[in-house]
C-alpha positions as CSV (number, residue, x, y, z in Angstrom):
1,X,0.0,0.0,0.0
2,X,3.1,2.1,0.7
3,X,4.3,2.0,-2.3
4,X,0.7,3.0,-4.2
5,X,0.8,5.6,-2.3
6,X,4.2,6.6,-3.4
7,X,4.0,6.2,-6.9
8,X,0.5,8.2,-7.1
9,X,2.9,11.3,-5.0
10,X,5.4,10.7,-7.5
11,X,3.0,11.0,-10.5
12,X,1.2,13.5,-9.4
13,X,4.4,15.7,-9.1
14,X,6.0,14.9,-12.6
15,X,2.4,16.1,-14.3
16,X,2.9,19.1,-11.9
17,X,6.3,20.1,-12.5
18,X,5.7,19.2,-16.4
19,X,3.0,21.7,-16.6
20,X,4.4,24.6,-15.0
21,X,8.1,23.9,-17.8
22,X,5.3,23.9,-20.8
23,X,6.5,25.4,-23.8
24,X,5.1,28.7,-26.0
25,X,5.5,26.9,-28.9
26,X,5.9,29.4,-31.9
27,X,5.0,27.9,-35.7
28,X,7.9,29.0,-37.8
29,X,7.2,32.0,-40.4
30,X,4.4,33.2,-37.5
31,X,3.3,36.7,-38.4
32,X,2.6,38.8,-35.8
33,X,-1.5,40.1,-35.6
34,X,-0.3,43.4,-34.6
35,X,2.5,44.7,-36.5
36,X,2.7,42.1,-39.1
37,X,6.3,41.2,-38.2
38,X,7.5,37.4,-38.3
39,X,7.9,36.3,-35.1
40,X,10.8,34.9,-33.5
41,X,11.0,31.2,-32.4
42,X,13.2,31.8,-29.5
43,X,12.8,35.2,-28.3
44,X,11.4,35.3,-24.8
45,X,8.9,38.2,-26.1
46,X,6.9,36.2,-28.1
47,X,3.8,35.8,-27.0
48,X,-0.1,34.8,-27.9
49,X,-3.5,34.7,-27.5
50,X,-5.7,31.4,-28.2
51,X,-9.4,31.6,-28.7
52,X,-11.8,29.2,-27.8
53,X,-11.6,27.1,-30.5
54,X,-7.5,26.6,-29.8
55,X,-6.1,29.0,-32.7
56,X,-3.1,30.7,-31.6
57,X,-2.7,34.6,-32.8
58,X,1.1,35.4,-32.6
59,X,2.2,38.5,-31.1
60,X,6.1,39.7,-31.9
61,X,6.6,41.6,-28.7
62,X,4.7,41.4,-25.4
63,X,3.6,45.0,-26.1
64,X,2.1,44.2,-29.2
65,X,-0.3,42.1,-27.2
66,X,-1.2,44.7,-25.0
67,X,-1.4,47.0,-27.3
68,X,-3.7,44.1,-28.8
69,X,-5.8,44.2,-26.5
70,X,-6.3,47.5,-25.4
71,X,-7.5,48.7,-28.8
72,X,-10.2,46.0,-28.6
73,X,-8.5,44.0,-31.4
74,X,-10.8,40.7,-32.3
75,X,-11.1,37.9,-30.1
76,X,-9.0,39.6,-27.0
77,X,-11.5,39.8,-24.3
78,X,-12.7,36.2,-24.6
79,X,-9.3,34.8,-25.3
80,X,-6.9,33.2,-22.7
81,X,-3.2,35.0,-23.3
82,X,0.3,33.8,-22.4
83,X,3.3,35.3,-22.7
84,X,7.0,33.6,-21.9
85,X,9.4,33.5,-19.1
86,X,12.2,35.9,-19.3
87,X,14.4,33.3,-17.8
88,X,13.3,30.1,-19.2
89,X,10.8,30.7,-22.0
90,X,8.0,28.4,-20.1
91,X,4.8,29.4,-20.8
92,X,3.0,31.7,-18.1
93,X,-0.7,32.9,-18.1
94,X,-0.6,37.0,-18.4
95,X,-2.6,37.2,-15.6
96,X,0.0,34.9,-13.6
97,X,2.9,37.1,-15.0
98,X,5.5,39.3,-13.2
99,X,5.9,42.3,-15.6
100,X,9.2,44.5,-15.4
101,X,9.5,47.4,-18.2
102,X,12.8,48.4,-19.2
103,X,14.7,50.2,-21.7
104,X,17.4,47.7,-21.1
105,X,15.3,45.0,-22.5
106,X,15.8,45.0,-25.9
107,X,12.0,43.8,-27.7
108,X,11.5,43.0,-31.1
109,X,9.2,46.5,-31.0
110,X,11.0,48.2,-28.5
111,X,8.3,47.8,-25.9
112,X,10.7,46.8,-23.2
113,X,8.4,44.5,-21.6
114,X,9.7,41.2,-20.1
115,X,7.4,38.7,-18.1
116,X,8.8,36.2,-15.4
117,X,7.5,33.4,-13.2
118,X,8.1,34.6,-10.2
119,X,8.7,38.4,-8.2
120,X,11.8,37.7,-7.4
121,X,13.1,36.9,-10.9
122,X,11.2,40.1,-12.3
123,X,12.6,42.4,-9.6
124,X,15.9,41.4,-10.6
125,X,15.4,43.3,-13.6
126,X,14.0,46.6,-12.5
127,X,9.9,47.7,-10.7
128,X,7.8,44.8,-10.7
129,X,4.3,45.5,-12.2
130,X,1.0,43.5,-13.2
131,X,-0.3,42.7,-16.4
132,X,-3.1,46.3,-15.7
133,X,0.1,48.4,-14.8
134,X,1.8,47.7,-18.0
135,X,-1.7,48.4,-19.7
136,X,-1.8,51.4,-18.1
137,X,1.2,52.6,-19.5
138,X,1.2,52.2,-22.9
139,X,-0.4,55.1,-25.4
């Protein structure tokens, strides 16, 4: 019985630790819904919004997003966005997102808008803010 036990533990922390290292996983040649750019595979400022139905839009830049969103482009209320960890490039919820904007962080539009896992990690980087804050800053 000791051993169930174990192995269900040990199960149910693989599928938890699995989930939280997901992946944004970028379709190469990606364009951009906001600026029309290609976006990067790799860059850690990629970022997207997936409707209801599971198709991914592709944002560029984290600020493209926002921006996105806050001119009341199609599909971005009911949508679920993510963005990616500055320091691993897992896959965060934006409303789960840390937020630090910098001019040191060089975006594909020159937002300057990173997202991490965790406070710590984004306050290494400069003012921590949520995913309204940055909204609030941008024209």
């Amino acid at each position: 019985m000791k051993k169930i036990v174990f192995l269900v533990g040990l199960l149910l922390f693989a599928a938890s630790t699995t989930a939280q290292a997901e992946e944004l996983k970028v379709v190469p040649g990606s364009r951009c819904i906001e600026c029309g750019m290609i976006c990067m595979v790799d860059s850690p400022f990629t970022s997207a919004m997936v409707d209801r139905s599971g198709k991914y839009s592709w944002f560029c830049d984290i600020g493209d997003l926002f921006i996105y969103q806050k001119n009341g482009g199609k599909g971005s209320v009911q949508s679920q966005k993510y963005v990616r960890d500055f320091k691993n490039n897992g896959r965060l919820k934006v409303e789960n997102a840390f937020f630090v904007k910098s001019k040191s962080m060089k975006s594909p539009m020159g937002w300057g808008i990173a997202a991490f896992n965790s406070e710590k990690d984004a306050a290494e980087h400069g003012k921590v803010l949520s995913a309204k804050e940055i909204m609030g800053l941008l024209p």
